[in-house]
ChimeraX commands (.cxc) that place a marker at each C-alpha (Angstrom):
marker #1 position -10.54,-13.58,2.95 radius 0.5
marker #1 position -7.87,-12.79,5.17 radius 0.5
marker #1 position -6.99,-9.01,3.56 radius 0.5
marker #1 position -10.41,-8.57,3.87 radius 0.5
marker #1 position -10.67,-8.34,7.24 radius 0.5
marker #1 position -7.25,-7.03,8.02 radius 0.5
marker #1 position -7.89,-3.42,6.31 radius 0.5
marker #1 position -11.00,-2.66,8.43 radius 0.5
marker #1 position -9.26,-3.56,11.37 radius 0.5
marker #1 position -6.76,-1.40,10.57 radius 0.5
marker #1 position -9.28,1.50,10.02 radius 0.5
marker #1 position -10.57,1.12,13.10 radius 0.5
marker #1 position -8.07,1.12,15.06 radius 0.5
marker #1 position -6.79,4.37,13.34 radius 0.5
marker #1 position -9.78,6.20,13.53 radius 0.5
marker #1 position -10.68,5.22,17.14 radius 0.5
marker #1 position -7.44,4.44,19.48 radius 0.5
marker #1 position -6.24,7.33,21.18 radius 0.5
marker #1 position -2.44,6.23,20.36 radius 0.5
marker #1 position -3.25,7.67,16.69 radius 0.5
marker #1 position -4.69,11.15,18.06 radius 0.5
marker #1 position -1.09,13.27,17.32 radius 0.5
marker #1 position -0.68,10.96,14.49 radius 0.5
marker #1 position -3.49,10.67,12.04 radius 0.5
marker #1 position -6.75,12.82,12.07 radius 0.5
marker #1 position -9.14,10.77,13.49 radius 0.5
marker #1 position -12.71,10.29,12.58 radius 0.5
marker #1 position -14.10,8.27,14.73 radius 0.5
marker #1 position -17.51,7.99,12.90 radius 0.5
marker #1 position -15.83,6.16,10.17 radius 0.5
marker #1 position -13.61,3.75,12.40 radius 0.5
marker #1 position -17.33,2.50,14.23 radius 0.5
marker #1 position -18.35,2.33,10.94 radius 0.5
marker #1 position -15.62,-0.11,10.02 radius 0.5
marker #1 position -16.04,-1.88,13.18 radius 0.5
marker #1 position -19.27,-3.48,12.13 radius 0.5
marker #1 position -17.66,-3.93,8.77 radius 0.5
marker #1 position -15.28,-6.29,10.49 radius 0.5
marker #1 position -17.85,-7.71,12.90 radius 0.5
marker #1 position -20.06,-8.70,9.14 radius 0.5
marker #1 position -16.16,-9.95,7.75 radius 0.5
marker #1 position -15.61,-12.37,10.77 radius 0.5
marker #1 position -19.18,-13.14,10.80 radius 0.5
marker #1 position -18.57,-14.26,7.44 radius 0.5
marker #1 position -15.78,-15.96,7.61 radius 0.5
marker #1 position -17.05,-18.10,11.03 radius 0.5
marker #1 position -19.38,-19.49,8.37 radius 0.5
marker #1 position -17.57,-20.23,5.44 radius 0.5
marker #1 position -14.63,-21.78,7.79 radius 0.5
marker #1 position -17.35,-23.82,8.94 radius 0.5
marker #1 position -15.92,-27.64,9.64 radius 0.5
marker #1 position -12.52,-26.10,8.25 radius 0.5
marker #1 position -9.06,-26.24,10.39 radius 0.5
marker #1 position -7.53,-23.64,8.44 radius 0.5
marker #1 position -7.95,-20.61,6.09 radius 0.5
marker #1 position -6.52,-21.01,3.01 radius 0.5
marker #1 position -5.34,-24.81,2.70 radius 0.5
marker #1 position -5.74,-27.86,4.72 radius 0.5
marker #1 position -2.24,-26.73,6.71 radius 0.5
marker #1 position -1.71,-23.42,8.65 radius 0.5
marker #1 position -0.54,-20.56,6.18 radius 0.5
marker #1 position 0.39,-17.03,6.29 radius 0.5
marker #1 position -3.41,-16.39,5.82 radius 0.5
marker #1 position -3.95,-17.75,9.46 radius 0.5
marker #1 position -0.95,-15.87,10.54 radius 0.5
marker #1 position -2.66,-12.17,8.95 radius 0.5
marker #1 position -6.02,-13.36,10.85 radius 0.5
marker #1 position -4.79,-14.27,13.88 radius 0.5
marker #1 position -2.65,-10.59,14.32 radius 0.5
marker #1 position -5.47,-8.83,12.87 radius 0.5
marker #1 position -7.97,-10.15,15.41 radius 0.5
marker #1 position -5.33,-9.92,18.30 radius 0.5
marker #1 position -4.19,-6.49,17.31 radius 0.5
marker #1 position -7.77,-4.93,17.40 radius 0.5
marker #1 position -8.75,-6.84,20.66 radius 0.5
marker #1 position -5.67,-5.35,22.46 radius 0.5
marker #1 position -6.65,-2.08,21.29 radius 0.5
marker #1 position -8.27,-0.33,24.32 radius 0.5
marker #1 position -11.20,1.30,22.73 radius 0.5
marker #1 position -11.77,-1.57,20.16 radius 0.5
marker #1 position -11.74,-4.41,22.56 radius 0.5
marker #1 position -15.76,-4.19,23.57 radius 0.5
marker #1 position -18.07,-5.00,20.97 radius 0.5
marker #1 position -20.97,-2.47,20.77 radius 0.5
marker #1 position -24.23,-3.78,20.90 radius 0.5
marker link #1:1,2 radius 0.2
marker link #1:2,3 radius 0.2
marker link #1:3,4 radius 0.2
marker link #1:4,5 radius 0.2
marker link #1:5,6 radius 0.2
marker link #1:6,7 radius 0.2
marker link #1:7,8 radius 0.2
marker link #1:8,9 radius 0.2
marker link #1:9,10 radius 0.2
marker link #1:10,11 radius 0.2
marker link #1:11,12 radius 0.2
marker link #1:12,13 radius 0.2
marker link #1:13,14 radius 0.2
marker link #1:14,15 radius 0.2
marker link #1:15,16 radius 0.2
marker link #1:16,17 radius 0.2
marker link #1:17,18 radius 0.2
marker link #1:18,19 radius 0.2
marker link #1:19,20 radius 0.2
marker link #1:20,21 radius 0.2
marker link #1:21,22 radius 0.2
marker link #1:22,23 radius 0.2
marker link #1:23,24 radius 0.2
marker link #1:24,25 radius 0.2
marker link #1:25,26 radius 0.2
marker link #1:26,27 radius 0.2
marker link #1:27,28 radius 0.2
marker link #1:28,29 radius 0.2
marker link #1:29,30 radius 0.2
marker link #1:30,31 radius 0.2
marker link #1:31,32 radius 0.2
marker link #1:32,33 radius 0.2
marker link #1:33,34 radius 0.2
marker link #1:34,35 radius 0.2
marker link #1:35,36 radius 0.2
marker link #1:36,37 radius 0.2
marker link #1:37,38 radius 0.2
marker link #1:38,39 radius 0.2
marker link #1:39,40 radius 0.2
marker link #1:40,41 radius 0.2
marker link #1:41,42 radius 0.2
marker link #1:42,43 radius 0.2
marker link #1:43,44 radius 0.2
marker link #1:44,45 radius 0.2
marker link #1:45,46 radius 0.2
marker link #1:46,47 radius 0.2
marker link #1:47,48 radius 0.2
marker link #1:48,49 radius 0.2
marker link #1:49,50 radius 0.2
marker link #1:50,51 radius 0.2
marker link #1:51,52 radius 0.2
marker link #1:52,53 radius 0.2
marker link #1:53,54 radius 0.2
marker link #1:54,55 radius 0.2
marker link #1:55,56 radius 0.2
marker link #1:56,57 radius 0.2
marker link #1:57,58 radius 0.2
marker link #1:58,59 radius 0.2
marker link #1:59,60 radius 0.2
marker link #1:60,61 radius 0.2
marker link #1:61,62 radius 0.2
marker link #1:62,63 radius 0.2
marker link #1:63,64 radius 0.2
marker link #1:64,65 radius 0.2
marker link #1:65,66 radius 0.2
marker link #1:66,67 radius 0.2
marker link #1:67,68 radius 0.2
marker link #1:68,69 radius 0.2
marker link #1:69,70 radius 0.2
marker link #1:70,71 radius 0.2
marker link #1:71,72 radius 0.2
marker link #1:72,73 radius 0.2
marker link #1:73,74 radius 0.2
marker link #1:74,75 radius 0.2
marker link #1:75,76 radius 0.2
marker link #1:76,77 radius 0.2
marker link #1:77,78 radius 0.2
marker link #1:78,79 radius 0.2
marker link #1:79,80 radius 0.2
marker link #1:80,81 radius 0.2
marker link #1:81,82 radius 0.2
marker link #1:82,83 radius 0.2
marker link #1:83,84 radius 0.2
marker link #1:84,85 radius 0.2
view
């Protein structure tokens, strides 16, 4: 669940955050595009954690460690942090 969400996030912030721009080449079609791919992942995993504490186990793991950077790392990202509607 939690690599699931972690390689989009990734993708996006890629293909969209102007740090990358000398870096990678960017296309930023393909990084919105895997913004709503992680928007459908967390979606996803909001219900299936549903009445659940944790990710993986009944204790905190390293899969609650991955989703927890993943999820901070793309809201600190300055053009990933607003949601598009």
């Amino acid at each position: 669940m939690e690599l699931e969400l972690f390689a989009p996030i990734a993708r996006t912030i890629q293909n969209t955050n102007p740090i990358f721009q000398r870096r990678f080449k960017q296309f930023p079609e393909y990084g919105e595009a895997q913004r709503a791919v992680v928007y459908q992942r967390l979606e996803r995993m909001d219900h299936e954690l549903d009445g659940r504490e944790f990710i993986a186990s009944d204790r905190f793991t390293i899969a609650d460690i991955l989703v927890n950077y993943s999820v901070q790392a793309m809201a600190g990202s300055p053009r990933v942090s607003a949601r598009s509607s």
